[in-house]
C-alpha positions, 0 to 999 in steps of 0.5 A, a space after each residue: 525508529 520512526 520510519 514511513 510506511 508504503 503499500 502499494 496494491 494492484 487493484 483487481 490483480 485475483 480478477 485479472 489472473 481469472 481472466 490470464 488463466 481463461 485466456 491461455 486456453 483461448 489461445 493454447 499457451 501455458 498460463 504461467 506464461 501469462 501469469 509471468 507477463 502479470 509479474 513483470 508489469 508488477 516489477 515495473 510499477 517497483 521499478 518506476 516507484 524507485 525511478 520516482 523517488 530519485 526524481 524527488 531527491 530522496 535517498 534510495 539507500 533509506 528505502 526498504 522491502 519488507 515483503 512482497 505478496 504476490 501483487 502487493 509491496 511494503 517499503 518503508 523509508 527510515 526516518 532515523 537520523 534525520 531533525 523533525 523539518 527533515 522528516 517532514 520535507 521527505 515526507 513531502 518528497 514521497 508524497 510528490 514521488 507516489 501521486 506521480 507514480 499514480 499518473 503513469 500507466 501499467 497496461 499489460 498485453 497477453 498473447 502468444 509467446 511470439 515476440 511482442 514487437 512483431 505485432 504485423 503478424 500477430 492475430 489480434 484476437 489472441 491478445 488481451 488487455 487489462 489495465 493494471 490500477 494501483 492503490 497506494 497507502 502511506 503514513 508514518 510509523 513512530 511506535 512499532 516493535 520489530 520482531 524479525 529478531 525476536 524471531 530468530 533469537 526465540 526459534 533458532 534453539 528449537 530449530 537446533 532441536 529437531 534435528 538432534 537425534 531423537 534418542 540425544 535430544 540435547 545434543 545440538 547441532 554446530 551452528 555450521 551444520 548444513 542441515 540447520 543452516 538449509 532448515 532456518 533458511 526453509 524456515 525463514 529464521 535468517 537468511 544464512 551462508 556458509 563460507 570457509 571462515 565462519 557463517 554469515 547470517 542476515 534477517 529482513 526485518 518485520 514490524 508488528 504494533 498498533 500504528 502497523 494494524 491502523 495502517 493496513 486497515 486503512 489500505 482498504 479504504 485507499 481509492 484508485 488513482 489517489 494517495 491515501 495519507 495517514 493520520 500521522 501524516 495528515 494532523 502533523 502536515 496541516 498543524 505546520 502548515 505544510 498543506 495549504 488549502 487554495 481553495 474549497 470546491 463548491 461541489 463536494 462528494 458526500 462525506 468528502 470535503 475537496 480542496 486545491 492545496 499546494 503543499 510546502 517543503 520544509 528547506 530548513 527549520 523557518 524556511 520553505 519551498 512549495 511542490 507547486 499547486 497541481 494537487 487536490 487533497 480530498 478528506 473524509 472521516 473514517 469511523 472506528 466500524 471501518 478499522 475493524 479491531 483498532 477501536 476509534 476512527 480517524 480522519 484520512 486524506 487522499 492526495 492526487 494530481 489535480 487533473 487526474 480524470 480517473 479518481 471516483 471519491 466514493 462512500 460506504 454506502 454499502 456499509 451504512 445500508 448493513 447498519 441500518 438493516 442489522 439495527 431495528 431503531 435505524 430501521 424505523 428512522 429510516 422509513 419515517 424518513 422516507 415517508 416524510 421525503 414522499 411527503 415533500 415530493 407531493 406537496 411541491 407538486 
């Protein structure tokens, strides 16, 4: 069951919308105009991730949506049949393919319904320009339970049900019924079509368990520019090996800790190949407080192409000050602090 799992997020996509739907009446269109300029540049950030992944040799027919969320994808890469140096060569690949999804830009331009290549006679204070940042997590989940069946088995009765006459409710409709074929369709309990032989169902499946929590708290701390990796990920790839730090910068981030690295692909069982050295792996401690409801911390990494002039490594400031503040001792330590500090400041003067 193991299988790697994607996010792929716009960053700032419900200020972007604000700023289309202000824009339409600037210039007297309909802002589901705009709006479908919006989601076109979403489809191609999926359609250069799929480019990608070919670029890196890895097996298109393994990749799978889960569900899509406006502007926001979940794809996992099924792992299953695949020995432990496998596994861990595609998740070198995918790391390769997202980080250079990272480097490529997805600008949109909103204007007029004009044809967007005439731009001679285009007024250019009726377009606007918004650049579309992604945020982009993976790991690799091993214990899920995939419900999307369990769904189906427990609700299709029920569905079956309600529409039985109210004075005959055990009387069922045939699975062929129209009526309950259009309301598990509505419904979202399979996919169903009718031919003249018999009816053909399909679910999309859907996971849920505690590694699927861990994984969505973590896109909140996934950082413009960057690839944040997993735990799973992160601990098994530098146990092998697989990351080889270079070197350490001598300037690091607080809380972060910055290193070239040149990370290894698995050709075999003993042997290896390299992705080449033009990654910087940045990794930090993300505490239990920052995975709310997951119970402990873990550590996190975020991959991303050494010359990428974008990525701001930043740290929970804001999160540390609501400590303090909602704590009386934090409170007390930190005015001792500051009064110490000041104290310093004064003698070196």
């Amino acid at each position: 069951m193991p299988f790697i799992s994607i996010s792929i997020d716009i960053i700032g996509s419900t200020d972007a919308k604000a700023k289309l739907l202000g824009h339409s009446s600037h210039i007297g269109t309909k802002a589901t105009d705009l709006y479908e300029s919006f989601q076109k540049q979403v489809l191609r950030v999926e359609e250069t991730f799929w480019t990608m992944l070919r670029s890196s040799n890895l097996d298109i027919n393994r990749l799978f949506l889960i569900k899509n969320i406006g502007d926001e994808v979940w794809y996992t890469y099924d792992l299953e049949e695949l020995e432990e140096y496998e596994r861990r060569a595609v998740v070198a690949r995918m790391i390769e393919s997202l980080v250079a999804l990272q480097t490529k830009h997805f600008d949109l331009v909103a204007g007029p319904p004009e044809d967007p290549w005439n731009w001679r006679d285009v007024d250019p204070n009726t377009l606007m320009r918004i650049d579309l940042s992604l945020k982009i997590t993976m790991d690799v989940i091993t214990d899920a339970l995939e419900v999307a069946s369990v769904r189906e088995k427990y609700l299709a009765p029920h569905v079956a049900s309600l529409l039985s006459p109210l004075k005959k409710p055990t009387r069922f409709v045939k699975a062929g019924d129209d009526r309950y074929i259009n309301l598990c369709n509505r419904l979202g309990i399979a996919n169903q079509v009718k031919t003249k032989e018999k009816v053909l169902s399909s679910i999309r499946s859907d996971y849920i368990g505690w590694e699927i929590d861990r994984f969505f708290r973590l896109r909140k701390a996934a950082i413009k520019g960057t690839v944040l990796v997993g735990p799973n990920i992160l601990s098994d790839f530098e146990s092998n090996k697989l990351i080889v730090s270079t070197d350490t910068e001598n300037q690091t981030k607080p809380g972060w800790t910055i290193s070239n690295i040149n990370i290894r692909l698995c050709c075999g069982q003993h042997s290896f190949t390299s992705l080449g050295g033009n990654y910087k792996l940045a990794k930090r401690y993300l505490p239990a407080d920052e995975l709310k409801g997951i119970g402990e911390g873990c550590e996190i990494g975020v991959v991303y192409w050494k010359y990428q002039q974008d990525v701001e490594l930043n740290f929970p400031y804001a999160e540390i000050l609501k400590k303090i503040t909602a704590n009386k001792t934090l409170q007390r330590t930190a005015r001792t602090l500051a009064v110490l500090f000041g104290k310093l400041c004064r003698r070196r003067r």
